[in-house]
C-alpha positions, 0 to 999 in steps of 0.5 A: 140398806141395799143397794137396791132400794137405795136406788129404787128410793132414789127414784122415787124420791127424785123422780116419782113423788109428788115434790120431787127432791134433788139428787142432793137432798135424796143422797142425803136421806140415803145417808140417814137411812143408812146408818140406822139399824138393819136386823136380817129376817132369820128362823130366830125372828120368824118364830117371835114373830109366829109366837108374837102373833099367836098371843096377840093382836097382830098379824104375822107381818105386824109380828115380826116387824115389832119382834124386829125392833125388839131386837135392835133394841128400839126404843120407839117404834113407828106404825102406819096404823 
């Protein structure tokens, strides 16, 4: 994670949300999120992201984000939709 979102999730979790956490309990989520797994978006993710989505159903951001954890070697992958 970097430096930036971990600040602007900071924020957002001590300040903007709708239950606002301590600054304990926000420091802590940084901490989980940032022993997890980051794949930097290349030209080798952005084409099996383009080919992904040329075979299937997908948008190109859907794509890349299931060519991503591919990658990682994810396991399990968890969507919005």
């Amino acid at each position: 994670m970097k430096p930036d979102q971990s600040s602007d999730l900071a924020v957002t979790l001590t300040r903007k949300s709708a239950q606002p956490c301590t600054a304990d309990e926000a420091l802590a989520a940084i901490d989980e999120l940032a022993a997890w797994p980051v794949l930097q978006v290349d030209l080798s993710a952005i084409r099996a992201a383009a080919q992904l989505s040329g075979h299937a159903t997908l948008s190109f951001w859907d794509a890349l984000i299931v060519a991503a954890a591919v990658r990682i070697g994810a396991k399990v992958l968890y969507s919005e939709d």
